[in-house]
C-alpha positions in Angstrom: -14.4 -2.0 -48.9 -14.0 -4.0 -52.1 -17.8 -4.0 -52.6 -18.9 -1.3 -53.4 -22.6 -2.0 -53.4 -23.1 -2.1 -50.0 -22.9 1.8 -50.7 -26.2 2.0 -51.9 -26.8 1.1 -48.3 -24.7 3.1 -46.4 -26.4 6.3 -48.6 -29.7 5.5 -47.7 -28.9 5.1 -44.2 -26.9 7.8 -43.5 -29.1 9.9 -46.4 -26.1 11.4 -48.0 -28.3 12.7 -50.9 -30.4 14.6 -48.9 -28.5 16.1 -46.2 -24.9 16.5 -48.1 -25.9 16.4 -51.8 -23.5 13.7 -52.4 -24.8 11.1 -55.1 -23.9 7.7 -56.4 -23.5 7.3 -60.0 -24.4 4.1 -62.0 -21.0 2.7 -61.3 -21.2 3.7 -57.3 -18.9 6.6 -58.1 -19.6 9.7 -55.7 -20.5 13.0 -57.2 -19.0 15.6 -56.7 -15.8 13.7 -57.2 -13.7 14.8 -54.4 -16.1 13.3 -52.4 -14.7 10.5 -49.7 -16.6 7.7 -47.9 -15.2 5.0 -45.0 -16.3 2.4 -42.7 -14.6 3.1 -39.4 -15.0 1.6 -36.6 -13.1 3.1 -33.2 -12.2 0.8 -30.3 -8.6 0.7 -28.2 -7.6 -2.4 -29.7 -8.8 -2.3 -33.5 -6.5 -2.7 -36.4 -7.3 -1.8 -40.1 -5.7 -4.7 -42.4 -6.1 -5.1 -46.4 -8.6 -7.5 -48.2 -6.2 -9.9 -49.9 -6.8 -11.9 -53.5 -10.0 -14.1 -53.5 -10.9 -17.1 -54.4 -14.0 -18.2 -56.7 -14.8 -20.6 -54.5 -15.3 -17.5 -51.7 -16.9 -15.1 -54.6 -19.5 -18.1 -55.4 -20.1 -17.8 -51.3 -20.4 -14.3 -51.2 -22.8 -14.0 -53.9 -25.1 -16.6 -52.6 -25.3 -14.8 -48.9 -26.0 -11.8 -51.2 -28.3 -13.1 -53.6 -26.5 -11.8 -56.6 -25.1 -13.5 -59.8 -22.1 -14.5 -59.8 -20.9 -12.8 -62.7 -22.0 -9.2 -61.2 -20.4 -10.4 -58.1 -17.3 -11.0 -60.0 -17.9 -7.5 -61.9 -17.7 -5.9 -59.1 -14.7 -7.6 -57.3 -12.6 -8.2 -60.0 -9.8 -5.6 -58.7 -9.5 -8.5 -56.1 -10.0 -11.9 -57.6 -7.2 -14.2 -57.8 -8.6 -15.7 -61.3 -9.8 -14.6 -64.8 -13.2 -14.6 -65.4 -15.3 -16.6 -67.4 
């Protein structure tokens, strides 16, 4: 998952802190390090694919359905943007 705020979520869902003293760190790292976290989702005919290069035009999108700044929108996906930042 290129976004790795949507981590936040999943550890206060699944309370990860509390029931497997696994913490985030500032940058959404997981402590202890060797530490591993996934999305799966299991039916007969699922396939996993990458997330390709994106577009500003699809950052500016994304951060508006999140309500985030473009720029920490762009932070945080620039291992997949398909432009330099501003």
């Amino acid at each position: 998952q290129p976004d790795h705020t949507e981590k936040t979520t999943m550890w206060n869902a699944i309370k990860a802190k509390e029931l497997a003293g696994i913490t985030l760190s500032e940058s959404l790292s997981m402590i202890p390090a060797a530490s591993v976290s996934a999305l799966v989702f299991a039916h007969p005919q699922s396939c996993y694919f990458a997330v390709g290069q994106v577009g500003k035009d699809q950052v500016q999108s994304y951060a508006e359905r999140k309500n985030m700044e473009l720029e920490l929108a762009e932070r945080w996906l620039s291992p997949i943007l398909n432009y330099e930042r501003d």
